[in-house]
VMD Tcl script that draws the C-alpha trace (Angstrom):
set ca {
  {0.00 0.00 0.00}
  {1.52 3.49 -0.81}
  {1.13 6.42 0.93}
  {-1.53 9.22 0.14}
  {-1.09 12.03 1.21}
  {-4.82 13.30 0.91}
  {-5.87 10.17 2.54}
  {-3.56 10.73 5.38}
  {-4.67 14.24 6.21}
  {-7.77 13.03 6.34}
  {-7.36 9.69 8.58}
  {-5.32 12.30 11.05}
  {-8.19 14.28 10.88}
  {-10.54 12.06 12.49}
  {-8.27 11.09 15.47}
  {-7.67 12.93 18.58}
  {-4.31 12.79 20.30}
  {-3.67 13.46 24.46}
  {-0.90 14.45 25.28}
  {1.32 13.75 29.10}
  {4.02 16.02 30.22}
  {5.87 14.49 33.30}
  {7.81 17.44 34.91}
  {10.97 17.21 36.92}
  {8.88 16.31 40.32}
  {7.15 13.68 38.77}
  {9.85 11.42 36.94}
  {9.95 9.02 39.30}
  {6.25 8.00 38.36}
  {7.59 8.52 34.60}
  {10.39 6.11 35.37}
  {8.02 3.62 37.07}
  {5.53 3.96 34.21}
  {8.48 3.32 31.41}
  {9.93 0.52 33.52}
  {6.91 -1.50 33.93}
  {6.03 -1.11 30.24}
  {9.50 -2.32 29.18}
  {9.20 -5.44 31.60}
  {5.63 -6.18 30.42}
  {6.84 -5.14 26.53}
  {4.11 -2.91 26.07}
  {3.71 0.56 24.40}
  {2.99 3.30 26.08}
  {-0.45 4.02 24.11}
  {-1.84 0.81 24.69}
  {-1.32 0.88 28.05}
  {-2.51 4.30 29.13}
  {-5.47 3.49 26.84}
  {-6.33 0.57 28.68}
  {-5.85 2.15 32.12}
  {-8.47 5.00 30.99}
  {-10.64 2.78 29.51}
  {-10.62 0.20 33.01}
  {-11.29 3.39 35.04}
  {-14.32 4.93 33.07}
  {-15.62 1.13 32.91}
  {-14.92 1.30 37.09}
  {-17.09 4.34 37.13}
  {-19.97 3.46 35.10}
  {-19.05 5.66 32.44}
  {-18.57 3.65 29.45}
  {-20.66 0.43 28.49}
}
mol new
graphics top color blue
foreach p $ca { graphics top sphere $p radius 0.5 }
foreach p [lrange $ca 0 end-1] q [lrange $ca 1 end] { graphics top cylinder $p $q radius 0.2 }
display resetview
């Protein structure tokens, strides 16, 4: 499959992106978060994803 430029602008289009910013008082969450994701060999958007989903789920927010 080749890429298409038109097609691409418009996939990106319909997405949404969060973003995280860990600041110098939090990295040792961000180095907990990155070491548990290497040892599980996970990415990092799959995982977050999951965790969000599992807590609206928790809260009766999503079916």
């Amino acid at each position: 499959m080749s890429y298409n430029k038109e097609s691409q602008k418009a996939y990106n289009e319909k997405c949404k992106v969060v973003r995280l910013k860990y600041t110098e008082k939090e990295m040792e969450e961000y180095n907990r978060l990155i070491a548990y994701i290497e040892q599980t060999n996970q990415l990092k958007s799959v995982y977050i994803k999951e965790l969000i989903k599992k807590d609206l789920e928790s809260k009766g927010l999503l079916p």
